[in-house]
C-alpha positions as CSV (number, residue, x, y, z in Angstrom):
1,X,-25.9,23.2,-24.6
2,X,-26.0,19.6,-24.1
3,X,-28.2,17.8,-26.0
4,X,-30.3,15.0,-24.8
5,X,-29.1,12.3,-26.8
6,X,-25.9,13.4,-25.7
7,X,-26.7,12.2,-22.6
8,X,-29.2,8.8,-23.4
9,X,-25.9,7.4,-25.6
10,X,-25.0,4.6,-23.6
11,X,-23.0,2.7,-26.9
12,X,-20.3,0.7,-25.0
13,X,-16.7,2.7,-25.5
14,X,-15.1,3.0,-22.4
15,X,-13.8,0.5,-19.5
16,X,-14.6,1.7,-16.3
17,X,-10.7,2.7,-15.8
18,X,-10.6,4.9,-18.5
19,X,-14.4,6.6,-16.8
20,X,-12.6,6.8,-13.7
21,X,-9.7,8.5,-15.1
22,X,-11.3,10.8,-17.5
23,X,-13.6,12.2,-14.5
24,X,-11.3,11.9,-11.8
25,X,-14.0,9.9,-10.1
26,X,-12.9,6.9,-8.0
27,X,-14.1,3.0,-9.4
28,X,-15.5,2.2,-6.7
29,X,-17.6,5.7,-6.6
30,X,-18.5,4.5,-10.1
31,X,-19.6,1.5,-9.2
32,X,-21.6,2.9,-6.1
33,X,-23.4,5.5,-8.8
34,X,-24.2,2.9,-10.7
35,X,-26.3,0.5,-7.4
36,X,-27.8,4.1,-6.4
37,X,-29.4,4.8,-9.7
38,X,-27.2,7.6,-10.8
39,X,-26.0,6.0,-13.3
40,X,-27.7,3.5,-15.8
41,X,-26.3,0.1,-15.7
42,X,-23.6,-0.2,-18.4
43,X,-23.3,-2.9,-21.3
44,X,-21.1,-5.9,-20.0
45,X,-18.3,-7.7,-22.4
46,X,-18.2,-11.5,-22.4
47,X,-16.0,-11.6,-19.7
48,X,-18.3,-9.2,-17.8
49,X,-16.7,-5.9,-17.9
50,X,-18.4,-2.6,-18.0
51,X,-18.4,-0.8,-20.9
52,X,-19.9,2.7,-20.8
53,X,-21.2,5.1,-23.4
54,X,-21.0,8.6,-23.7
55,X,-23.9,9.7,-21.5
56,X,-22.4,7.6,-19.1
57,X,-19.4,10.1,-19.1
58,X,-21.4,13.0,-19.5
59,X,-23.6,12.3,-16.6
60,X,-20.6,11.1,-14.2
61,X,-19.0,14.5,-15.2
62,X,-22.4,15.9,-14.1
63,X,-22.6,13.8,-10.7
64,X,-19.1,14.6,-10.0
65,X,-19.4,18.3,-10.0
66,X,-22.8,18.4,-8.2
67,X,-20.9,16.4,-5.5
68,X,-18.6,19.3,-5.1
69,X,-20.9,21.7,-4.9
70,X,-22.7,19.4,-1.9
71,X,-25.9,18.6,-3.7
72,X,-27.0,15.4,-2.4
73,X,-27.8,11.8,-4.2
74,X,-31.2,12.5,-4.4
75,X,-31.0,16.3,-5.5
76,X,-28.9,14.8,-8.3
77,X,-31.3,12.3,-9.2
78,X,-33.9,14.8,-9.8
79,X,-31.6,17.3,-11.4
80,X,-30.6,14.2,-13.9
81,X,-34.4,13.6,-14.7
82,X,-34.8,17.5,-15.1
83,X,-32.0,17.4,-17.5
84,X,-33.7,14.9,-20.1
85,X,-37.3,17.3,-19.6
86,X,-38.1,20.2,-22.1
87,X,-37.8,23.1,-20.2
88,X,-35.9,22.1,-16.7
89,X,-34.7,25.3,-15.3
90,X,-37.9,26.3,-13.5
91,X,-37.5,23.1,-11.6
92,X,-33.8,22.7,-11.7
93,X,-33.8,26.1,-10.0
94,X,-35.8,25.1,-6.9
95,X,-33.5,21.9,-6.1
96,X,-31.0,25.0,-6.3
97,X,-32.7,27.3,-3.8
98,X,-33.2,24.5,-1.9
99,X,-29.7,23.3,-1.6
100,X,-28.4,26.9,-1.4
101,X,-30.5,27.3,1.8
102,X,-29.4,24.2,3.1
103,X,-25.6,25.7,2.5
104,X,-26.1,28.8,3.9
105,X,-27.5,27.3,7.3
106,X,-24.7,24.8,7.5
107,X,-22.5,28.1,7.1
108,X,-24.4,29.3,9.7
109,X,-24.0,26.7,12.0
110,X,-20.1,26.7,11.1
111,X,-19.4,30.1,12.0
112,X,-21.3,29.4,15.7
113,X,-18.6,26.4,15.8
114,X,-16.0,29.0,15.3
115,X,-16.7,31.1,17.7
116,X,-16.9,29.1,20.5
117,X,-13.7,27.4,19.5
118,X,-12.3,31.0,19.1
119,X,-13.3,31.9,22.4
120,X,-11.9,28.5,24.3
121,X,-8.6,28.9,22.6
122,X,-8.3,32.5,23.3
123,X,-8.6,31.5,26.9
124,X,-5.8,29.1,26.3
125,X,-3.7,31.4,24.6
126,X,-2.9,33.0,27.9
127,X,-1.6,30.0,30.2
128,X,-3.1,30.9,33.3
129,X,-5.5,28.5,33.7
130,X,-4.0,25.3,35.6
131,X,-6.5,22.7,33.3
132,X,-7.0,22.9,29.5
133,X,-10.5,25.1,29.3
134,X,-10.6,23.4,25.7
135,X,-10.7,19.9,27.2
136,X,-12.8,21.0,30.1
137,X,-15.2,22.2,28.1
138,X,-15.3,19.5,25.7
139,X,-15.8,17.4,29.2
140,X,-18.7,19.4,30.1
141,X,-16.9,21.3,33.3
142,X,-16.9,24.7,31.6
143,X,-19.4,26.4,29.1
144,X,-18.8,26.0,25.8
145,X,-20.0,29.9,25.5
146,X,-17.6,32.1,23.2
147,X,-15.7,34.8,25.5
């Protein structure tokens, strides 16, 4: 269980290299995090390097995965408030419905993509046609209606 001072511990320790590099997570992703909110702003050296803490870690670890599962900048923003709040997963889990609804209609729409590609390909499969039906159809001059 992660514990909320776990996450609020942002006692410089770590260049943004060695964030990047522990996470996986791209500088300049870092940095963009950081302008967005996602992150809090880290302590600078003299020389005006960042210098994170360990909730900085924690919660780029955090962003980083809800990025692969496709929840967006702002579902992650609330999900980061809801993780510093009492009792989060009532809330947490609608942000989750939410988002899981959103994927399921974007798999939706995906599988209505692949059909109609299926079905202009298949018609290229068998030569006979003197013009492309995929590029007609991406012109317009045939349907785009799976066969």
């Amino acid at each position: 269980m992660i514990e909320r001072r776990e996450i609020s511990d942002l006692t410089p320790q770590y260049p943004i290299g060695a964030m990047s590099k522990q996470t996986g997570c791209n500088i300049e992703t870092i940095r963009y995090y950081e302008r967005v909110g996602l992150l809090p702003q880290p302590a600078r050296t003299e020389g005006g390097h960042r210098m994170y803490g360990g909730g900085h870690l924690k919660r780029l670890a955090f962003i980083k995965r809800a990025r692969e599962l496709g929840f967006t900048v702002q579902e992650i923003r609330a999900l980061l408030s809801l993780a510093e709040d009492e009792h989060p997963c009532g809330e947490a889990s609608q942000v989750a419905a939410s988002h899981l609804a959103d994927v399921r209609a974007k798999i939706a729409a995906l599988k209505s993509i692949e059909a109609v590609l299926e079905g202009t390909l298949s018609k290229c499969d068998d030569n006979r046609w003197p013009e492309c039906p995929l590029i007609e159809a991406l012109f317009g001059a045939t349907s785009l209606n799976p066969v």
